[in-house]
C-alpha positions as CSV (number, residue, x, y, z in Angstrom):
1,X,96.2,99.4,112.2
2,X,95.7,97.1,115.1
3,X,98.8,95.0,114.3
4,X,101.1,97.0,115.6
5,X,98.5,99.3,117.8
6,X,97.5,96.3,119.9
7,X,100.9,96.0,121.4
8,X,101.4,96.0,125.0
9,X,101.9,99.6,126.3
10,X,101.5,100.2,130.6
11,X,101.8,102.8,132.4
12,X,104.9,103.0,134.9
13,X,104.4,107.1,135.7
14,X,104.3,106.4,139.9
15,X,108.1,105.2,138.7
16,X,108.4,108.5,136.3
17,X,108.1,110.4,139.3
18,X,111.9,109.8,140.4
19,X,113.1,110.8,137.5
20,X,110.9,114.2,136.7
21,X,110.3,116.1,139.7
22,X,107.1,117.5,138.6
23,X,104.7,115.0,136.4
24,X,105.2,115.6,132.9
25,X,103.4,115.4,129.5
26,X,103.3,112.1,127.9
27,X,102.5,110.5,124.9
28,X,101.0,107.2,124.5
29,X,101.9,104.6,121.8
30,X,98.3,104.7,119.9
31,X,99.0,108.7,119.7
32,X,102.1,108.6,118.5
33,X,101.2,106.1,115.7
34,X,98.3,108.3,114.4
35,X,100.2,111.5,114.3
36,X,102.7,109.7,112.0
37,X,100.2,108.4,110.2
38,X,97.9,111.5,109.5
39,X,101.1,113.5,108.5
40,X,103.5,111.6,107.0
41,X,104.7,113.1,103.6
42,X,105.3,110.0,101.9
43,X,102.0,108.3,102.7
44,X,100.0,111.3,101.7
45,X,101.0,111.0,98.1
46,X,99.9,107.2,97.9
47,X,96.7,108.8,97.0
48,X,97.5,110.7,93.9
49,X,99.8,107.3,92.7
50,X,96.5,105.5,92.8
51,X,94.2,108.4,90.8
52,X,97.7,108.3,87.9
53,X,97.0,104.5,87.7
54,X,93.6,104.7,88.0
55,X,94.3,106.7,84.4
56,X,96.1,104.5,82.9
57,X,93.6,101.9,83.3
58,X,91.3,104.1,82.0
59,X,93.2,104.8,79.0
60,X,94.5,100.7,78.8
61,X,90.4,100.2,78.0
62,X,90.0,102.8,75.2
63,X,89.6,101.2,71.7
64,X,91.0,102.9,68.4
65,X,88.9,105.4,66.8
66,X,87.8,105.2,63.1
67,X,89.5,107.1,60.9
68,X,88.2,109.5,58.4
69,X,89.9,109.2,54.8
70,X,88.9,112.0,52.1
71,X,90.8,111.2,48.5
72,X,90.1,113.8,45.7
73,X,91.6,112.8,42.3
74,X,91.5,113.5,38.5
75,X,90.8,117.3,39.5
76,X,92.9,120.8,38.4
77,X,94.7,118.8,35.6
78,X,94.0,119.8,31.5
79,X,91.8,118.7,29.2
80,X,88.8,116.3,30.8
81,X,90.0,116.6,33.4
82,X,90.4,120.7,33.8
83,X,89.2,121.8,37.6
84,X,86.8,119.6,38.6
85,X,85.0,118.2,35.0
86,X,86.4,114.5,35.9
87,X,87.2,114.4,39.3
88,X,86.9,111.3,41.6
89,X,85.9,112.0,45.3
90,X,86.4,109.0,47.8
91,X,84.6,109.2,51.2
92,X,85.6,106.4,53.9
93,X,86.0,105.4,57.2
94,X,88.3,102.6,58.3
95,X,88.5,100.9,61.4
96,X,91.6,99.5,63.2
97,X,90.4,96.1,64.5
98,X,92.8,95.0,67.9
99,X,93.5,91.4,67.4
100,X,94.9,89.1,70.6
101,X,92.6,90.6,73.2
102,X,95.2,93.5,73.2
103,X,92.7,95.7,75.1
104,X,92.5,93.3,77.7
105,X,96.2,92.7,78.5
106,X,96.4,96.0,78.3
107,X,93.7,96.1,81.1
108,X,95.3,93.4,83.2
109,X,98.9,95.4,83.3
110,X,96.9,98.6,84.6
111,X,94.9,96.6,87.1
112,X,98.1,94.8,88.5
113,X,99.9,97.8,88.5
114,X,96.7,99.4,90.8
115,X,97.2,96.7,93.2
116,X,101.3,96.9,93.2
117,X,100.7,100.1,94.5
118,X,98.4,98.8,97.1
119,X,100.3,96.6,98.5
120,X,103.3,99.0,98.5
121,X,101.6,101.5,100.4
122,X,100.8,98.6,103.1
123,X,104.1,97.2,103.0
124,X,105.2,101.4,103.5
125,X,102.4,101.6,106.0
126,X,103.9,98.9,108.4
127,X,107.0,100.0,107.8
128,X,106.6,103.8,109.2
129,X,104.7,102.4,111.8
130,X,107.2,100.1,113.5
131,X,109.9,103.0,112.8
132,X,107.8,105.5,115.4
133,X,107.5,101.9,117.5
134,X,111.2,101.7,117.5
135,X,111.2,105.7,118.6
136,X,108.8,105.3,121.1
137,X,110.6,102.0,122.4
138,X,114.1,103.7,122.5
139,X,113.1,106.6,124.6
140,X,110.7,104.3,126.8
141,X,114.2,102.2,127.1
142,X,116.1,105.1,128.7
143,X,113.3,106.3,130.5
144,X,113.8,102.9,132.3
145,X,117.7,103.4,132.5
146,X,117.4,106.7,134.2
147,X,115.4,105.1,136.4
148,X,117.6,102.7,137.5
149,X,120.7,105.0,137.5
150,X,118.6,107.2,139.6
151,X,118.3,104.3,142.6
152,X,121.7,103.5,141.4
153,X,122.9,107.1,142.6
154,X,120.8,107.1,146.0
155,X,122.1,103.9,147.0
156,X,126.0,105.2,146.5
157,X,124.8,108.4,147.9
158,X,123.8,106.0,151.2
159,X,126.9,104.3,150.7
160,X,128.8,107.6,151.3
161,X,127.1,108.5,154.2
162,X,127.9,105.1,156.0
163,X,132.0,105.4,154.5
164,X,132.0,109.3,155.4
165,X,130.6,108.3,158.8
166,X,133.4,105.3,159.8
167,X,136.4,107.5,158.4
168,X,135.1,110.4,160.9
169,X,135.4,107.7,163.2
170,X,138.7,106.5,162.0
171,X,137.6,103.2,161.1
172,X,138.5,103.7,157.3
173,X,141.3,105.8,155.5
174,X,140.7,108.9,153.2
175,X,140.7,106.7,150.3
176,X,137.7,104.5,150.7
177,X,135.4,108.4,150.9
178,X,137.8,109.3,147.8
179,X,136.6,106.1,145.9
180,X,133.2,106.1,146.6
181,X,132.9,110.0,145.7
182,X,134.3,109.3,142.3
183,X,131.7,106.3,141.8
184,X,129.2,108.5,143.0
185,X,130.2,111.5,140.6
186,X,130.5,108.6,137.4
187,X,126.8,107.7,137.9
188,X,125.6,111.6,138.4
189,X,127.7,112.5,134.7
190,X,126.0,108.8,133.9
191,X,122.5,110.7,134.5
192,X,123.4,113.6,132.1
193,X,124.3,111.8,129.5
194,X,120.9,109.7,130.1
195,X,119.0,113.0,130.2
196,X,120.5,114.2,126.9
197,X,120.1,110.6,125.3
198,X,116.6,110.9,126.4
199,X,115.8,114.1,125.0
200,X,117.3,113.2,121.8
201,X,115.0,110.2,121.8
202,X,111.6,112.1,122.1
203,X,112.7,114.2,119.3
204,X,113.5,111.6,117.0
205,X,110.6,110.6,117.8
206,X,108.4,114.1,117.6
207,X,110.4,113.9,114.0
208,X,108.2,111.2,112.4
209,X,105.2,113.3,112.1
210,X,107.3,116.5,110.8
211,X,106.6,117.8,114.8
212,X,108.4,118.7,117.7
213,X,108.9,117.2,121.5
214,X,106.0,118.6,122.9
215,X,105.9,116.2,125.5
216,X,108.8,114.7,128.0
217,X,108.0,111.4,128.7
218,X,106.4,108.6,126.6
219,X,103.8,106.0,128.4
220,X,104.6,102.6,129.0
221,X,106.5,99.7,130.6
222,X,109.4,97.9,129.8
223,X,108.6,95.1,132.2
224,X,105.1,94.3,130.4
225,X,107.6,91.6,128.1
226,X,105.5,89.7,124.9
227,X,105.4,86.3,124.5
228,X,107.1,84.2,121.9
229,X,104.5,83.4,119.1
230,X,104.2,79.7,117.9
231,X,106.6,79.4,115.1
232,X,104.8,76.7,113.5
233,X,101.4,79.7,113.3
234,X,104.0,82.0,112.1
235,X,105.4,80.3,109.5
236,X,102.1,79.2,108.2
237,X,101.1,82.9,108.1
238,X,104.5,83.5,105.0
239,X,102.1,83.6,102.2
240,X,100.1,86.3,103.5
241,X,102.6,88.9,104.7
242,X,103.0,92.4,103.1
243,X,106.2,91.7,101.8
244,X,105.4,88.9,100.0
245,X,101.7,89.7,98.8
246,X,104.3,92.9,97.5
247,X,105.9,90.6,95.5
248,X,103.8,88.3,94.8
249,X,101.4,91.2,93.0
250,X,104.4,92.2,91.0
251,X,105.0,89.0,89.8
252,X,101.1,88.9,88.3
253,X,102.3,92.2,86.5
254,X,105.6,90.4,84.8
255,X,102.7,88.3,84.0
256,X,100.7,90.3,82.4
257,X,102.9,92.3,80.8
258,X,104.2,88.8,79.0
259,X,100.7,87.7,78.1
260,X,100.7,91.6,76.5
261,X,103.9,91.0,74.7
262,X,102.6,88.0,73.4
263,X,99.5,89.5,72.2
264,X,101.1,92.2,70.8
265,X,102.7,90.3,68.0
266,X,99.2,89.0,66.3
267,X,99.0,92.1,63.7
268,X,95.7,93.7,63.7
269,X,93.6,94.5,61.0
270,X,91.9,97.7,59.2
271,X,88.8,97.5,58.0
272,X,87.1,100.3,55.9
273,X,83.8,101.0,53.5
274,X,83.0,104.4,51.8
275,X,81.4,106.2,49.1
276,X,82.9,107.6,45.3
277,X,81.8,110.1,42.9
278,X,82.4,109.6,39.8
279,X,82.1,112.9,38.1
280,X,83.1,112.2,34.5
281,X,79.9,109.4,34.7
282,X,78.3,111.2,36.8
283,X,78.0,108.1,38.8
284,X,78.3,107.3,42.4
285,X,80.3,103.5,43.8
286,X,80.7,102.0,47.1
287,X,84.0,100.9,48.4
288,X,85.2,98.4,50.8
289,X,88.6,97.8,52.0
290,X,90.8,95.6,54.4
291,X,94.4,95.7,54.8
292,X,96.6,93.5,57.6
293,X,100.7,93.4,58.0
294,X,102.3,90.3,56.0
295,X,103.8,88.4,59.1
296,X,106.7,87.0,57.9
297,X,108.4,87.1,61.2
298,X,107.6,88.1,64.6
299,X,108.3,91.4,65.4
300,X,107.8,91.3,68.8
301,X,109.9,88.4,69.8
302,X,112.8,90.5,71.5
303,X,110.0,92.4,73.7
304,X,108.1,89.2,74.5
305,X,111.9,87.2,75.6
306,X,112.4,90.0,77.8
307,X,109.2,89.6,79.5
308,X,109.7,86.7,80.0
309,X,113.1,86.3,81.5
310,X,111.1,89.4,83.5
311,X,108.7,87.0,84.7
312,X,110.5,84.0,85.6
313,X,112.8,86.2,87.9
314,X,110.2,87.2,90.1
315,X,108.9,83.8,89.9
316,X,112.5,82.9,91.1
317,X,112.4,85.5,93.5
318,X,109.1,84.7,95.3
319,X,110.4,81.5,96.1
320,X,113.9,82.9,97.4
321,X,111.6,85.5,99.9
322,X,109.0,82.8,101.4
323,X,112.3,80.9,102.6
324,X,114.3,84.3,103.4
325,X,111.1,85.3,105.7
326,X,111.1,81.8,107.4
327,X,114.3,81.9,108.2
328,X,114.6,85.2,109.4
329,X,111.1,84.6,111.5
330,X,112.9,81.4,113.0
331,X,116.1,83.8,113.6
332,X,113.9,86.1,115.5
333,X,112.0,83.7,117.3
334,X,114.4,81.9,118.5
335,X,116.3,84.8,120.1
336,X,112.8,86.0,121.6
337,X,112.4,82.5,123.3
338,X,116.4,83.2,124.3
339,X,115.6,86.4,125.7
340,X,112.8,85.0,127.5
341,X,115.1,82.2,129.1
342,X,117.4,84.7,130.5
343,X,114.9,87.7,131.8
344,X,113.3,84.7,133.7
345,X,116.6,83.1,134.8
346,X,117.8,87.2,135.9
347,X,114.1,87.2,138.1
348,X,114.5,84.0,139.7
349,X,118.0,83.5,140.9
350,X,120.3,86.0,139.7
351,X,118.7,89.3,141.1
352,X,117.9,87.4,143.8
353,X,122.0,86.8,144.9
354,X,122.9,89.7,143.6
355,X,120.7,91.6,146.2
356,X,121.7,88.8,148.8
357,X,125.5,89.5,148.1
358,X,125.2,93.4,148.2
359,X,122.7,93.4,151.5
360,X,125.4,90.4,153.3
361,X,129.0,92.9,152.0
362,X,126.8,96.0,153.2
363,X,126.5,94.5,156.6
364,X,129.9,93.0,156.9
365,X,131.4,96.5,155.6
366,X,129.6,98.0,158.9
367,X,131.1,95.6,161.2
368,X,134.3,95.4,159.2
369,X,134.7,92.2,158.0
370,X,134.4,93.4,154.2
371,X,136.6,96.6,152.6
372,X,135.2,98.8,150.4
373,X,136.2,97.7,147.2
374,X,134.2,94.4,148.1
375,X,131.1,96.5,148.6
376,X,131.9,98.6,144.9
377,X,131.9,95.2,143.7
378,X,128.5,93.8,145.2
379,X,126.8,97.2,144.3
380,X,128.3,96.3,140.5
381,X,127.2,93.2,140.4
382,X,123.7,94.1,141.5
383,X,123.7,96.8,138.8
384,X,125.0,95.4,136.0
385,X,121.8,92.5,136.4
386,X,119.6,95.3,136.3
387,X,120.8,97.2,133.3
388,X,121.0,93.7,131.3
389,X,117.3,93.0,132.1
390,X,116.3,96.1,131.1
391,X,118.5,95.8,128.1
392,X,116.8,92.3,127.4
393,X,113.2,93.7,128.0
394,X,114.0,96.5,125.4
395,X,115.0,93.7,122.8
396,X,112.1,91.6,123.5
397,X,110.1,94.3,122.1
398,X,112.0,95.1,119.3
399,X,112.2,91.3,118.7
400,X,108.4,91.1,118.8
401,X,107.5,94.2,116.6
402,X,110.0,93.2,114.0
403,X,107.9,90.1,113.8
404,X,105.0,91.8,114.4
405,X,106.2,94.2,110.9
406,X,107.2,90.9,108.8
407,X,104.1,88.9,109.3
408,X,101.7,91.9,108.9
409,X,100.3,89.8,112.1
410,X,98.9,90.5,115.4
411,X,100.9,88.1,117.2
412,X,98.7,87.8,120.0
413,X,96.5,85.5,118.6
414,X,99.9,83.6,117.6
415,X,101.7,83.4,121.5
416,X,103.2,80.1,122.2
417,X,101.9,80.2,126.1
């Protein structure tokens, strides 16, 4: 499934290396997607949902059989007609003729049903896919924040040193080693908690194709961002996504099954010929016969109101999607474009003064101009900028493959730059 195959994954495992001493299995994104695919208990049954259908289509088509109708009369009574000296045998057959193109309806509901399924199991399809996505995405997202707590933790450690080095000197009290130590210890219990979190991650991820964590990294790069797609593209694209070709198939079955309703209240007819014996004349006859209900009222109106009011609510309710998918799409976009806005207002002047601040407080603390607490606070600054772009990053891709899942799109063709 390109779609969602197609997206953007890089390789970062040079920047890997600081978290996991020793290089590690990974997975990739296309790998991850094709184990869930292969193995994925609900999928797997689509397959026998389609052959059950495929059944009742087959039995939709079948026509009534003839009937066979065997009358014996005059026979075992007394007098002429003692045992069988004036009996009257009738031999027939009789055919129910379906009036209304019953078969056919009947045909249409099966099909439609056939292709309900189809498009549920692409709608399902999509679905499980961009669930592993959000997996693989989440534990790609704390790959990147133990990464940046781990520089976090070697510049404090540096920090330390310098502190530890001017309080040997006398320069500084106790207090500022004291404080730095406890920020120090914060971002090392910060680093567990990652580690954990991480873990967690691959196995919620290992758990979408019944498996375990086999591996302790996943492939890929936060900073590798998507574009926005053009909105305008996106929103011409509403009438062909999964959800609402879903729909939009189940609405041809309310169809259906109100054109079946319909035709269901035209009565059919029997037809029949056959043969008699005549045994007191010894004489042989043909028969014919025809019989049809007396339609003095519909008896299928209740069935064929319900159908209807069936069928004009998923009329009603295909409208209400198409403009609950453009909104939403709009929603999304708009927050992507947001997102963009702010990642490239972090890169071009906010990490840049950040890491101005810290590198001007870390030289003033060495000559003394600056206490400590100033430094804690130009190390935060710095910091906090970094976890919010990685943060933002993380939600640009969620952003994009939630678009990505609606549109049943690859949104590469649709990027707005």
């Amino acid at each position: 499934m390109k779609l969602l195959l197609n997206y953007r994954a890089r390789y970062f495992s040079a920047l890997l290396m600081l978290v996991v001493p020793s290089l590690a299995p990974a997975i990739d994104l296309t790998t991850a997607v094709s184990k869930t695919l292969a193995t994925n208990p609900t999928l797997q049954l689509y397959p026998y949902h389609v052959r059950a259908l495929e059944g009742n289509e087959l039995q939709a088509g079948l026509k009534p059989n003839p009937t066979l109708h065997i009358d014996l009369e005059n026979a075992f009574g007394t007098g002429q007609t003692r045992f069988l000296s004036g009996y009257e045998l009738t031999l027939s057959l009789s055919q129910v003729i379906e009036l209304g193109e019953k078969r056919e309806q009947r045909i249409s509901v099966a099909k439609g049903n056939i292709l309900t399924l189809q498009r549920e199991y692409e709608v399902k399809r999509l679905d499980i896919t961009a669930n592993v996505l959000r997996d693989y995405y989440q534990a790609l997202r704390l790959q990147h924040l133990l990464i940046w707590n781990n520089h976090k933790i070697k510049i404090e450690e540096a920090a330390l040193d310098v502190i530890q080095r001017r309080a040997n000197a006398g320069v500084v009290g106790k207090a500022d080693v004291i404080r730095m130590q406890l920020r120090l210890a914060k971002s090392e219990a910060k680093k567990s908690e990652l580690e954990f979190q991480h873990s967690n991650a691959l196995n919620m991820l290992a758990s979408n194709w019944s498996g375990v964590a086999d591996f302790e990294s996943v492939d890929g790069d936060l900073n590798q961002t998507p574009l926005a797609p053009n909105i305008a593209s996106l929103l011409t694209a509403v009438q062909t996504t999964p959800d609402y070709l879903l729909l939009e198939a189940q609405t041809r079955v309310s169809e259906a099954h109100l054109a079946l309703a319909q035709a269901e209240s035209q009565a059919n007819i029997t037809v029949g010929a056959g043969i008699r014996r005549l045994e007191a004349n010894n004489d042989n006859a043909f028969i014919f016969n025809f019989s049809m209900p007396l339609q003095w009222n519909n008896q299928n109106q209740g069935n064929i109101a319900s159908a209807y009011s069936t069928h004009e609510a998923r009329l009603a309710h295909q409208e209400l999607l198409k403009t609950q998918l453009e909104v939403v799409m709009k929603r999304i976009t708009t927050a992507m474009e947001n997102n963009i806005q702010q990642l490239e207002l972090v890169e071009s002047k906010l990490r840049p003064v950040a890491k101005s601040l810290l590198n001007e407080v870390e030289r003033g603390y060495r000559l003394g101009l600056y206490n400590v607490l100033q430094w804690v606070d130009a190390q935060d600054e710095l910091f906090n900028i970094e976890r919010e772009r990685i943060e933002a990053q993380h939600a640009l891709h969620l952003q994009y493959l939630e678009l990505e899942r609606l549109s049943g799109t690859d949104l590469a063709s649709l990027s707005a730059h």
